[in-house]
C-alpha positions as CSV (number, residue, x, y, z in Angstrom):
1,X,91.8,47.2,12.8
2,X,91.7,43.7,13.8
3,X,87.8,43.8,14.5
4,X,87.6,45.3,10.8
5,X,89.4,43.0,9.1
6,X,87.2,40.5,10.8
7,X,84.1,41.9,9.4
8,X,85.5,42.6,5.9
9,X,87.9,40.4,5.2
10,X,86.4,37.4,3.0
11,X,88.5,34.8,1.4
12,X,87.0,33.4,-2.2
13,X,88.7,31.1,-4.4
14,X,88.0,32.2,-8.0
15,X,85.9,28.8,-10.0
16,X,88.1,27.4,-12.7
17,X,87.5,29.2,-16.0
18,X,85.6,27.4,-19.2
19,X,88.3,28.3,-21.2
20,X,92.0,29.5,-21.7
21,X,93.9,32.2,-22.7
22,X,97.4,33.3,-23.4
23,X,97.3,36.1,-20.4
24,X,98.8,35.9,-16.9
25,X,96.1,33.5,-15.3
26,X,97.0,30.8,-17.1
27,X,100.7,31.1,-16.9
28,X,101.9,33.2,-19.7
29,X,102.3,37.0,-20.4
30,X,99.6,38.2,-22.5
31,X,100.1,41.1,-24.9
32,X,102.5,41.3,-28.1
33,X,106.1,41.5,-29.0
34,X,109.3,40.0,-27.0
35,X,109.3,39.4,-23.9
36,X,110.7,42.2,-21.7
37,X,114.0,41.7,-20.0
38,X,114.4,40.6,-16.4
39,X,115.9,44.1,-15.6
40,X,112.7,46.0,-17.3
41,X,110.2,43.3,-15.5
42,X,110.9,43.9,-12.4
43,X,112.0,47.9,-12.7
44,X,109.1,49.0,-14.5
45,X,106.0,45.9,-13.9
46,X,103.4,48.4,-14.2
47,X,104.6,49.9,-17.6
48,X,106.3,46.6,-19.5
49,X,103.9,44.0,-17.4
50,X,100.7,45.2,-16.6
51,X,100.5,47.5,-19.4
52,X,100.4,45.0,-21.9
53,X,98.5,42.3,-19.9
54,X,96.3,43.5,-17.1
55,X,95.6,39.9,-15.3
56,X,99.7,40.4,-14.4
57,X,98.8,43.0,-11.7
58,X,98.0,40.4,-9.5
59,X,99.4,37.0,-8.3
60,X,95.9,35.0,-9.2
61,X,96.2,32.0,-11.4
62,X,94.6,28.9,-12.8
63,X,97.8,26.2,-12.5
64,X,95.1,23.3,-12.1
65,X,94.5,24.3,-16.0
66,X,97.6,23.0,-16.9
67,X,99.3,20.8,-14.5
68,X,102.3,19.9,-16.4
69,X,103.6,23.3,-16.5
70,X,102.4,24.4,-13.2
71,X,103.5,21.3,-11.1
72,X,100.3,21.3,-9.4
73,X,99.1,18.4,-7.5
74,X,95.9,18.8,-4.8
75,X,97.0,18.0,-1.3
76,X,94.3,16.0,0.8
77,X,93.9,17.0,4.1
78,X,91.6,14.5,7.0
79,X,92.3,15.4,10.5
80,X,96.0,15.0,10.9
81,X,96.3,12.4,7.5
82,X,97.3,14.5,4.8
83,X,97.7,12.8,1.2
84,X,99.3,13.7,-2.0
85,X,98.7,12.4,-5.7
86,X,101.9,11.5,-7.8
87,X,103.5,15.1,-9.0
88,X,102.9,15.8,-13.0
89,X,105.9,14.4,-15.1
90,X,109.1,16.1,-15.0
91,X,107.9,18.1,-11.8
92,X,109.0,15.9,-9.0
93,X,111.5,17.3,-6.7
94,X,114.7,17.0,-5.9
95,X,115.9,16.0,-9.9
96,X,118.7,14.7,-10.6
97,X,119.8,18.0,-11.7
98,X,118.9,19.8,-8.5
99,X,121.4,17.7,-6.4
100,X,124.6,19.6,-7.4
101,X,122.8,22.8,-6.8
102,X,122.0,22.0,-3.7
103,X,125.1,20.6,-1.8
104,X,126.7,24.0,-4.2
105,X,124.3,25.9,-2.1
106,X,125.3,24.3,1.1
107,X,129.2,24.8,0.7
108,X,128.2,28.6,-0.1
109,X,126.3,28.8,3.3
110,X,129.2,27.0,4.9
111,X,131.9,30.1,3.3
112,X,129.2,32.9,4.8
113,X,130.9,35.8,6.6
114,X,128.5,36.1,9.5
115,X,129.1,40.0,10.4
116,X,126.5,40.9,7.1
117,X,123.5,40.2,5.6
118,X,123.3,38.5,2.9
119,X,120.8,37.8,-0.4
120,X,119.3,35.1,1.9
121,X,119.5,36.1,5.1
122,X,119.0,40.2,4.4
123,X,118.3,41.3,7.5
124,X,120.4,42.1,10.7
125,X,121.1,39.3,12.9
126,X,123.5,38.8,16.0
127,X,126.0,36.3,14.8
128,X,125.5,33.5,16.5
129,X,122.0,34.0,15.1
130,X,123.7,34.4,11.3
131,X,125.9,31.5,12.1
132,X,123.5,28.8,13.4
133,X,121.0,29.8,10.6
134,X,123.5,29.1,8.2
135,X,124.6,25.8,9.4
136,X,121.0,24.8,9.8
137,X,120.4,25.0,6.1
138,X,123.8,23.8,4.9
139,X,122.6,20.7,6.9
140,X,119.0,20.3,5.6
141,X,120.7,20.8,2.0
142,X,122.8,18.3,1.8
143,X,120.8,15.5,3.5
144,X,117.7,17.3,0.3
145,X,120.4,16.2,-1.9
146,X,121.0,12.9,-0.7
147,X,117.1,12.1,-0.7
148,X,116.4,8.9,-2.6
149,X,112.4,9.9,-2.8
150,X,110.9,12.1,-4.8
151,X,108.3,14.9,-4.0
152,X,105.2,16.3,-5.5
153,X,106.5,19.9,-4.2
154,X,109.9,21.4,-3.6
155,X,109.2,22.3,-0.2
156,X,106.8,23.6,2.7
157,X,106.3,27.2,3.2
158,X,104.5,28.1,6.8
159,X,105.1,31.6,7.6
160,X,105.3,33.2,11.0
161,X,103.1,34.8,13.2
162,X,104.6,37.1,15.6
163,X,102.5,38.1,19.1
164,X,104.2,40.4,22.1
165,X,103.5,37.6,24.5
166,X,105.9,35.4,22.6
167,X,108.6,37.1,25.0
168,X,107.6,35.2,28.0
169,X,108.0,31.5,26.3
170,X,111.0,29.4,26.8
171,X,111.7,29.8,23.3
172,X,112.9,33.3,23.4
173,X,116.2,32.5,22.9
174,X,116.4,29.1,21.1
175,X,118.9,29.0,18.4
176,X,118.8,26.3,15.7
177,X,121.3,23.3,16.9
178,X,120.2,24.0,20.3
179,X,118.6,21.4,22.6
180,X,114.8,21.5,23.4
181,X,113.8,23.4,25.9
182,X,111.0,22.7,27.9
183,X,107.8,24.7,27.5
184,X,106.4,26.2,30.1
185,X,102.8,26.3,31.6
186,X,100.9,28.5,29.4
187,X,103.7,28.8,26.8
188,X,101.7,27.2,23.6
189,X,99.2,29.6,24.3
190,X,101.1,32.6,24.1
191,X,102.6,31.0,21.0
192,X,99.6,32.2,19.0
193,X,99.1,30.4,16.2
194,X,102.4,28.5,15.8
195,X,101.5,25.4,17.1
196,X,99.2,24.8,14.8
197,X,100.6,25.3,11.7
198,X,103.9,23.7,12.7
199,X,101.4,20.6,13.4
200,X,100.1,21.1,10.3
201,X,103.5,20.9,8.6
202,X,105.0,17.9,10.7
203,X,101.5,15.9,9.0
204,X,102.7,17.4,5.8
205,X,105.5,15.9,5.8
206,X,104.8,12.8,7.3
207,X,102.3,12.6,4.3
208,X,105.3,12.6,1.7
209,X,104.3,16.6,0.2
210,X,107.3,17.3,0.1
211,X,110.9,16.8,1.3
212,X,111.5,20.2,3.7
213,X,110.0,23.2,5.5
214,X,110.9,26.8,5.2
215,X,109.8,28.0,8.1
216,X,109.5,31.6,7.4
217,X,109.4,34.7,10.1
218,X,111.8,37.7,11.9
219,X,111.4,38.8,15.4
220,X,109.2,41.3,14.5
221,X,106.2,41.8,17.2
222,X,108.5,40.2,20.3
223,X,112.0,39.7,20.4
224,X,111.5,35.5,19.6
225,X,112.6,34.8,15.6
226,X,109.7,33.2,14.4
227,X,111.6,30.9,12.2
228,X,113.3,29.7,15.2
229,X,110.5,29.2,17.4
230,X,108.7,27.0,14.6
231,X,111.9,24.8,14.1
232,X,112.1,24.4,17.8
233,X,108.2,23.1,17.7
234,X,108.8,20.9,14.8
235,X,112.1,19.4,16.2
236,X,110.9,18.7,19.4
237,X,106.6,19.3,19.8
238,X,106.1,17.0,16.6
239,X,109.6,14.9,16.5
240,X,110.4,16.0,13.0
241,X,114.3,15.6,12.1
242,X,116.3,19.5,11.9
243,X,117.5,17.9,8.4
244,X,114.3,18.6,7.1
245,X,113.8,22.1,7.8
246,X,114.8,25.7,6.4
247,X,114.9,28.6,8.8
248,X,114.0,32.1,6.7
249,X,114.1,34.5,9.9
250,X,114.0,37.6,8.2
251,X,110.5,38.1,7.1
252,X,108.4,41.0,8.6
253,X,105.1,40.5,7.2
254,X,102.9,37.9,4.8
255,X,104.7,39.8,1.6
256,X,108.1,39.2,2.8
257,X,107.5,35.5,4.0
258,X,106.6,35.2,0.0
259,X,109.3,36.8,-1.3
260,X,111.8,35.3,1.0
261,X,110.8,32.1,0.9
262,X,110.4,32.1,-3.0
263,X,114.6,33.5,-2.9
264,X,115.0,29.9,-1.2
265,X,113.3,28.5,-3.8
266,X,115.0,30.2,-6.9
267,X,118.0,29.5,-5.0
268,X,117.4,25.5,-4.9
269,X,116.0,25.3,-8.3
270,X,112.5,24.9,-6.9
271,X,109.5,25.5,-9.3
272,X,106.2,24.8,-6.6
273,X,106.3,24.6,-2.9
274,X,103.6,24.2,-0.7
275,X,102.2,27.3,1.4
276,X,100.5,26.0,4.5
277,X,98.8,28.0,7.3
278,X,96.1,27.3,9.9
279,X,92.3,28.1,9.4
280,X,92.1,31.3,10.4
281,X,93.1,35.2,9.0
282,X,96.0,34.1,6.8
283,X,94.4,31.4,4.8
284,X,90.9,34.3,3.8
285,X,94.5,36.7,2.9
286,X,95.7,34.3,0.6
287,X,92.6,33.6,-1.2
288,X,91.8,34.7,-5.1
289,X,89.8,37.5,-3.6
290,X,89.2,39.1,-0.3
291,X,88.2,42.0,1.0
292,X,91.8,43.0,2.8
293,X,92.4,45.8,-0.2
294,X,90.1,48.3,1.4
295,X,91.9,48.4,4.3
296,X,95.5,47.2,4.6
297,X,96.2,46.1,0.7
298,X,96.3,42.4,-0.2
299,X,99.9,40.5,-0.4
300,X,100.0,42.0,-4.2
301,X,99.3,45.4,-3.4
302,X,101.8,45.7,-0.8
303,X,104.8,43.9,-2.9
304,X,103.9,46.3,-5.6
305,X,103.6,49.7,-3.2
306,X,107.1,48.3,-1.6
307,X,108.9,46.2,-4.3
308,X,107.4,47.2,-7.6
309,X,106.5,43.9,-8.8
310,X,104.7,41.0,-8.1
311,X,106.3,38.0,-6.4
312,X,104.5,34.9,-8.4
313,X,101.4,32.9,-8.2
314,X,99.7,30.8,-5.7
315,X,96.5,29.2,-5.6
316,X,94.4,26.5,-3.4
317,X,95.6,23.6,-3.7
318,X,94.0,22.0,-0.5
319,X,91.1,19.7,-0.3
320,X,89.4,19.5,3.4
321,X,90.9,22.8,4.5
322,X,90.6,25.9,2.9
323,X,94.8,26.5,4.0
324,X,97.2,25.2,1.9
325,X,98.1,26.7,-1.3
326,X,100.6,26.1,-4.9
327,X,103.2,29.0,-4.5
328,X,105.6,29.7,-7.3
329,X,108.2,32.8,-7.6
330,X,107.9,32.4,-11.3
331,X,104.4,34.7,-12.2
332,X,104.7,33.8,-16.0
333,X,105.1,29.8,-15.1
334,X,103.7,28.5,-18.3
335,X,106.5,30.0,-20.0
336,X,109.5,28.2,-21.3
337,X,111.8,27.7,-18.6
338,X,114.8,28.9,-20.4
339,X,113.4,32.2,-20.6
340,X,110.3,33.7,-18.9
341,X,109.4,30.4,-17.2
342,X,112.4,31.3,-15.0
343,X,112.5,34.9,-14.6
344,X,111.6,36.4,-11.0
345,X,111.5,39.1,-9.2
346,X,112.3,37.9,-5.7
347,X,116.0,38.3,-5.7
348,X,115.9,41.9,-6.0
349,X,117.1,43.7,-2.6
């Protein structure tokens, strides 16, 4: 399978249309009449969505065609410099609106039984797992709310990458709030790929992207939580402070690291992050078209087949690597905000 996706898979960003249109790639829902509810969006997308607009069936989108309501900005990548331009008006993050949500938020994670999942921690974890998690992102919170700068983008998003040989690291059993434990010979090679994109998110930001990481990834492939294991590499490989990161340690696949992370996002009144990965699979899956949907489905496909809908947009946004993308939850994102702007799908179990 691996070998196959090898040969098939090819990651293309679409060009930029000549024009516009009222239809999903450019924000909005195409078709006519009201809107549909939130309830009938998400429980029925291939009737109510893609029956009436047929670009909706996928996440692909033009945001660069209207940066104002897409809070797109291009992120510059040279070696480990990374640069960001000034974020479209009204799109910078935290606003001053966002910082009671967000020490709400924390005082919510603080209250958190830890004996049950939860909308943003879904999945079953021991509790000292549940309760370290918890604290980690009541702490990165409230220091987000407290944050005098302003960011282009909400937040980081580097998923997980889970191998078998990820058992025999040190970081097996590191727990956010833990001390650093020392890696062992041979260990950030059996890390896979999480090196790297960690490294690429301590130089994001270090380049002022944005003002936190979701680090996104279960223990799905080993018995190490992905999420965990990236923290623990950002704390202490690349020196970056815990108050700036977000574990997510519940996601089993690239579908779920969207979804998930894009709960965080709704949940912080987020409208872009930044998705970042290294050069490799991951970054030809994300693309506007690939050949992974004759074999194993693309990230659309599968949230459709599992969820019913599909989980929002995302689009290069990367100049110098092909890896880092604009990811919203909010699929119809040239909307008005106080209707479909807003509406997603991610929340639902």
């Amino acid at each position: 399978m691996a070998v196959a996706l090898l040969l098939f898979g090819c990651g293309m960003r679409e060009p930029l249309p000549a024009f516009t249109a009222n239809d999903a790639r450019f924000g909005r829902l195409g078709g006519r009449g009201d809107a549909p509810s939130l309830a009938t969006m998400c429980g029925s997308w291939h009737t109510s969505i893609v029956g009436r607009d047929e670009w909706a069936i996928t996440h692909v989108s033009f945001p660069e065609s209207n940066v104002q309501d897409a809070c797109f900005t291009p992120v510059t990548h040279e070696g480990r410099k990374v640069s960001v331009g000034q974020p479209p008006r009204g799109c910078g993050f935290p606003a001053p609106s966002a910082r009671a949500r967000l020490e709400a938020l924390a005082d919510e994670l603080d209250a958190l039984p830890v004996a049950a999942p939860s909308k943003l921690f879904p999945c079953s974890l021991t509790p000292d797992q549940r309760r370290t998690a918890q604290r980690q992102n009541a702490r990165a919170l409230r220091a987000i709310a407290r944050e005098s700068t302003i960011y282009p983008y909400s937040a980081l998003v580097i998923p997980g990458h889970g191998v078998l040989e990820q058992n025999d690291t040190a970081l097996a059993s590191f727990l956010p709030g833990h001390t650093c434990k020392d890696l062992a010979d041979g260990d950030l090679g059996r890390l896979g790929v999480l090196p790297v994109r960690t490294a690429r998110a301590a130089d994001a930001l270090r380049g002022g992207v944005a003002p936190v990481a979701i680090v996104t990834g279960g223990a799905v492939h080993s018995r190490v939580i992905e999420a965990f294991a990236m923290m623990q590499l950002l704390e202490c490989r690349e020196h970056i402070a815990p108050e700036r990161i977000l574990v997510e340690p519940c996601a089993e696949h690239t579908h779920t690291n969207l979804r998930n992370s894009g709960r965080w996002m709704h949940a912080i009144g987020a409208r872009a992050a930044y998705l970042l990965t290294d050069d490799w699979l991951q970054s030809t899956y994300l693309q506007d078209a690939t050949g992974f949907e004759l074999l194993m489905g693309t990230p659309d496909q599968r949230s459709l087949r599992d969820w019913g809908y599909v989980m929002g947009s995302w689009r290069q946004a990367s100049v110098g690597i092909d890896a880092g993308f604009w990811f919203t939850p909010y699929r119809f994102w040239a909307e008005p905000r106080d209707g479909l702007g807003s509406a997603t799908c991610v929340d639902l179990p």
